[in-house]
C-alpha positions as CSV (number, residue, x, y, z in Angstrom):
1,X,118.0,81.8,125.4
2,X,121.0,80.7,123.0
3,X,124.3,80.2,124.1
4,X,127.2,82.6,122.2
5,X,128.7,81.3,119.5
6,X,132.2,80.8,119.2
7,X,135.0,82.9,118.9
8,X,138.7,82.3,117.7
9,X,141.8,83.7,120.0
10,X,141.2,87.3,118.5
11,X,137.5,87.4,119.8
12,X,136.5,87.3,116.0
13,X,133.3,85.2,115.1
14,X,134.5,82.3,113.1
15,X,131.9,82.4,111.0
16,X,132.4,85.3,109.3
17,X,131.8,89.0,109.1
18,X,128.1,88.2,107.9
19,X,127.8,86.9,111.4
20,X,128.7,89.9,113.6
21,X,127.3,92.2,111.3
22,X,123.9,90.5,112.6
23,X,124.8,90.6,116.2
24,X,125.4,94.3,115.8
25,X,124.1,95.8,112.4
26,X,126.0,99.0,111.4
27,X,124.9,102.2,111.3
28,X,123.2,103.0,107.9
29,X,123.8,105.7,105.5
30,X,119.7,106.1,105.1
31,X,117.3,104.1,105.4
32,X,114.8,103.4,102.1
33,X,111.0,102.6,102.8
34,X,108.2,101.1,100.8
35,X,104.8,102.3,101.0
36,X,102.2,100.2,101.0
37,X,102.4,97.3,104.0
38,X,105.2,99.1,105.6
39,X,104.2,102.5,106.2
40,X,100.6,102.4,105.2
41,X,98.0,99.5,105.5
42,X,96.0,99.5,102.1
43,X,97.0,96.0,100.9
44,X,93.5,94.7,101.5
45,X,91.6,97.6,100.0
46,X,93.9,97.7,96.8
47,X,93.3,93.7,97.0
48,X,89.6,94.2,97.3
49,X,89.3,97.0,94.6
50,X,91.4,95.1,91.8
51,X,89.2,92.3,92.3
52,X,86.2,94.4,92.0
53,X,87.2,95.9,88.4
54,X,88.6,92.7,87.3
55,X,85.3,90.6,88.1
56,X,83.6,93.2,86.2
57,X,85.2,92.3,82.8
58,X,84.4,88.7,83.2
59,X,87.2,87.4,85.4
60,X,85.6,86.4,88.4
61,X,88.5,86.9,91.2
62,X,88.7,87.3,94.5
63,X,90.6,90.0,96.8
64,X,92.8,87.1,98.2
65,X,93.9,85.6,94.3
66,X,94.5,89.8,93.4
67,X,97.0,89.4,96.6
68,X,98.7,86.5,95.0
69,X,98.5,87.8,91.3
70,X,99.4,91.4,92.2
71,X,100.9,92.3,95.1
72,X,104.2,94.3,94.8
73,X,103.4,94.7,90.6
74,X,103.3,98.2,88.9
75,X,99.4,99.2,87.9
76,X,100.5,98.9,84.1
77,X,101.5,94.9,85.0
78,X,97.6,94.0,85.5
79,X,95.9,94.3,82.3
80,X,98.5,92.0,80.1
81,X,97.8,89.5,82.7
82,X,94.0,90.1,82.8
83,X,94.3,89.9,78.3
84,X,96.4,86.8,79.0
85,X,92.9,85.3,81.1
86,X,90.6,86.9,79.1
87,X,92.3,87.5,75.1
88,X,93.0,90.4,73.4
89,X,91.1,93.2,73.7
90,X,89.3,92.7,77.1
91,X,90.9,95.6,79.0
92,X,89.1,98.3,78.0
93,X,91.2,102.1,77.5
94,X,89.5,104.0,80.5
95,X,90.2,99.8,82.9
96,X,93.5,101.7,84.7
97,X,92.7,105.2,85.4
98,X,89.3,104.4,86.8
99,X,90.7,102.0,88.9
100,X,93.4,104.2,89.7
101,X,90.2,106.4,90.4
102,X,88.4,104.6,92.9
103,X,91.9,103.3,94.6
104,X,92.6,107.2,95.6
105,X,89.1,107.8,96.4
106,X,89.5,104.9,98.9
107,X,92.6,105.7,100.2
108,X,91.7,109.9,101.4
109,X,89.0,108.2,103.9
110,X,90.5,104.7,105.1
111,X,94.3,104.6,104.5
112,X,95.5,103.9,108.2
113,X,99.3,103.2,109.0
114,X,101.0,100.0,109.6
115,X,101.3,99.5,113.5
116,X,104.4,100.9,114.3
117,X,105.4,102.5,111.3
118,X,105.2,106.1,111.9
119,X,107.4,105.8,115.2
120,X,109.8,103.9,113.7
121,X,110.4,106.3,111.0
122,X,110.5,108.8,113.7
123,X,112.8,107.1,115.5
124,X,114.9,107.2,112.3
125,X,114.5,110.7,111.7
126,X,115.5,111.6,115.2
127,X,118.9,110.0,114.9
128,X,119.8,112.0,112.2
129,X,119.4,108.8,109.5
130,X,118.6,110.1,105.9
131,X,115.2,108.5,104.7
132,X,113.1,108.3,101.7
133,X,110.4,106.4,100.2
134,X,110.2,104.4,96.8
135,X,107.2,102.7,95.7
136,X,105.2,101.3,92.6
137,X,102.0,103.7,93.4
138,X,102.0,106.7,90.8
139,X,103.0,110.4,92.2
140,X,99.3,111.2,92.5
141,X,98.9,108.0,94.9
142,X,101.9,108.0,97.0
143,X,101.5,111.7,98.0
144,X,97.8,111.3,99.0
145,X,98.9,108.1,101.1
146,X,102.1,110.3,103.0
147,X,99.4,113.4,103.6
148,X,97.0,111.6,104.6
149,X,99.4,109.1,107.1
150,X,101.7,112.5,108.7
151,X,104.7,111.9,107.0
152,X,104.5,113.9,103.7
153,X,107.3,116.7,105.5
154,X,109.7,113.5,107.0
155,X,110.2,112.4,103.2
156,X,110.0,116.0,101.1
157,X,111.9,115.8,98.3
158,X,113.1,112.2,98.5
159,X,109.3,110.6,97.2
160,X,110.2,108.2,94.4
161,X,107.1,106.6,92.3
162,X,106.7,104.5,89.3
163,X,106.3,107.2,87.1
164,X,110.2,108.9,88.4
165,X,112.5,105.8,87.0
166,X,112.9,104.1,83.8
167,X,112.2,100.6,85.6
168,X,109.3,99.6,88.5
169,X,110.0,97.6,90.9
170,X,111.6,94.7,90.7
171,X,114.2,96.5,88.8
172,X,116.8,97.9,91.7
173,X,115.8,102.0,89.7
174,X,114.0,103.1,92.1
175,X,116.0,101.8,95.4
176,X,119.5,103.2,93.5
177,X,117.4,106.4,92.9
178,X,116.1,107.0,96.4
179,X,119.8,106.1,97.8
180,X,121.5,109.0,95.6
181,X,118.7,111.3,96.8
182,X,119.8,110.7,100.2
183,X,123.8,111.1,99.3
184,X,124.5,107.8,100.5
185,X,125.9,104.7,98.4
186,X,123.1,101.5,97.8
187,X,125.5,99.3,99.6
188,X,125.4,101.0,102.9
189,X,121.9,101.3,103.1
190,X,118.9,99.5,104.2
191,X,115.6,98.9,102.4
192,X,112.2,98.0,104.2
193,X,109.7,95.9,102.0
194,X,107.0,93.6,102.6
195,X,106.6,92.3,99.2
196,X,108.8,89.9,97.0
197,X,109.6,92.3,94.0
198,X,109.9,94.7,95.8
199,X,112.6,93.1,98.0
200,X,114.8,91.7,95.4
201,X,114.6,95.4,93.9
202,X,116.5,96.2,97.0
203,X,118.2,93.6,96.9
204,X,119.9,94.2,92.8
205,X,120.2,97.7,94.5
206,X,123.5,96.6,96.6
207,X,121.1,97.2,99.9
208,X,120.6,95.4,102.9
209,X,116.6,94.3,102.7
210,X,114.8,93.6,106.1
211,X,111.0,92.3,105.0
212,X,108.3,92.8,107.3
213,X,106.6,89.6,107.2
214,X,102.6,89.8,107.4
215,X,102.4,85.8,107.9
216,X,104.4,82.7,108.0
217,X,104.0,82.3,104.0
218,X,105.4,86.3,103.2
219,X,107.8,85.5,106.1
220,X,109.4,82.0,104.4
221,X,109.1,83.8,100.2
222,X,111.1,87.1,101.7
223,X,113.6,84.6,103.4
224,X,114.1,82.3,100.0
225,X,115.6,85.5,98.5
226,X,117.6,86.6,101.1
227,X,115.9,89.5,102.9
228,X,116.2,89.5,106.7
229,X,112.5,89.0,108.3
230,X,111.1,90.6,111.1
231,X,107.6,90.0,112.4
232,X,106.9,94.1,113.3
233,X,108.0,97.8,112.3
234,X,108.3,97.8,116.3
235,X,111.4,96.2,115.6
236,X,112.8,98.7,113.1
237,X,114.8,100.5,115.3
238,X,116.3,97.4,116.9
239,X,117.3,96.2,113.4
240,X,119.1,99.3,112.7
241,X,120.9,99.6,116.0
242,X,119.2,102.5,117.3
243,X,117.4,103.3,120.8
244,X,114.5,104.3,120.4
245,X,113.3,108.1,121.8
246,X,112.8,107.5,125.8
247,X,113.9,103.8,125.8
248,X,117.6,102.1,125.7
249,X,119.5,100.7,122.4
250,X,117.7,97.7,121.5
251,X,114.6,98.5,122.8
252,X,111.8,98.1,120.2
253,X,109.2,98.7,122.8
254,X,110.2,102.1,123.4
255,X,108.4,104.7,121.2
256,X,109.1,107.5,119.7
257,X,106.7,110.6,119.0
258,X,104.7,109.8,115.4
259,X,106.3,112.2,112.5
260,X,104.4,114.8,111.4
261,X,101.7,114.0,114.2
262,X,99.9,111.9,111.4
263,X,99.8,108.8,110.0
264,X,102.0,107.0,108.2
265,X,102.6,108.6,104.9
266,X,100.6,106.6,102.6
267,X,97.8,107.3,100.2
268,X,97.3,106.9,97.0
269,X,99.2,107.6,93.9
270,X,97.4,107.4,90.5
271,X,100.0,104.0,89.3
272,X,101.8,101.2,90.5
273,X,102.9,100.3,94.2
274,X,101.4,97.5,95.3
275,X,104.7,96.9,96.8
């Protein structure tokens, strides 16, 4: 356990107002989630699928170098990298929407939430916190992820995708977009993401970015921009400064009821999310 820091004779934190406001965050004006690998767990199978297509046009790659490659990217940023590996010409016009085809086909039967993630929005909900969700994955996409994960009703009406801003991801469009949906100014609220772009989106936004981490080298890329890491969406609520439903303030153990009795609130879209 670490000792307290120090104080000056008016009990203020020397350090600064950064300081306290991480001993005890404020209340936000509403909170801003990503889809994919916060609410719902598709990462791998969008990773897996990507690879798939790709291989089949001559690039042989596999689901972990699609991670790396792209992870947190609009659908429309893969084929000028795949015509960058492979020339001109090698994406064929029907490449995006049959992947886009499979990718929804896979996510009705195995989108499954992120541990966690449909309590903690609950949680949110139920103190009366304005919420919304922004991601990369097109309209068709996002809204099969929310039905299918329970929490297509906890986010009606404030469901941003790719295809309802000027800018994807890592422009700050959709963050600054979500935030006026939910009255509230960018700078008082707080953004969820798991991915790099779509962090330092939320971060150009004005928000505070907490990034779930899904290993040590997410964890130490989502730190080098700035955005707070935490290891679970368990710890959501604690984050925020809320008690959970049933437990006291600052505990993350404590859950609340999952929203809509569902899921999560991811499925796919028909475009871009992988963040």
């Amino acid at each position: 356990m670490t000792a307290a820091g120090p104080r000056d004779q008016a009990g203020q934190d020397p350090r600064g107002p950064a300081r306290e406001a991480r001993s005890a965050p404020a209340r936000p004006a509403a909170v801003l989630f990503d889809c994919d690998g916060v609410l719902a767990d598709t990462e791998a199978l969008h990773d897996r699928l990507i690879a798939e297509e790709i291989a089949a046009l001559g690039w042989d790659l596999t689901p972990a170098e699609a991670a790396r490659r792209f992870r947190g990217l609009a659908w429309e940023a893969i084929a000028p990298q795949i015509e960058a590996r492979l020339g001109p010409g090698s994406v064929p016009a029907d490449f995006l929407p049959g992947l886009i085809r499979r990718v929804l086909h896979g996510l009705e039967t195995e989108a499954v939430p992120i541990p966690g993630a449909p309590q903690a929005v609950q949680a949110v909900v139920a103190a009366g916190i304005p919420v919304a969700v922004a991601s990369n994955s097109s309209r068709a996409e996002l809204a099969t992820k929310l039905r299918r994960l329970g929490l297509a009703e906890a986010f009606r009406g404030r469901v941003f995708s790719v295809q309802d801003v000027d800018r994807p991801k890592p422009a700050p469009d959709m963050y600054r977009a979500a935030a006026a949906a939910c009255g509230a100014d960018p700078r008082l609220c707080v953004v969820v993401e798991d991915s790099v772009a779509g962090a330092r989106a939320g971060l150009a936004a004005g928000c505070r970015v907490l990034g779930l981490a899904h290993g040590p080298e997410t964890a130490a890329a989502l730190a080098a921009i700035g955005a707070e890491v935490m290891g679970g969406m368990a710890e959501l609520p604690l984050r925020l400064g809320l008690a959970p439903a049933g437990g006291q303030p600052g505990d993350p153990c404590a859950a609340a009821p999952a929203a809509g009795g569902g899921r999560d609130g991811h499925s796919p879209a028909e475009a871009p999310e992988r963040n």
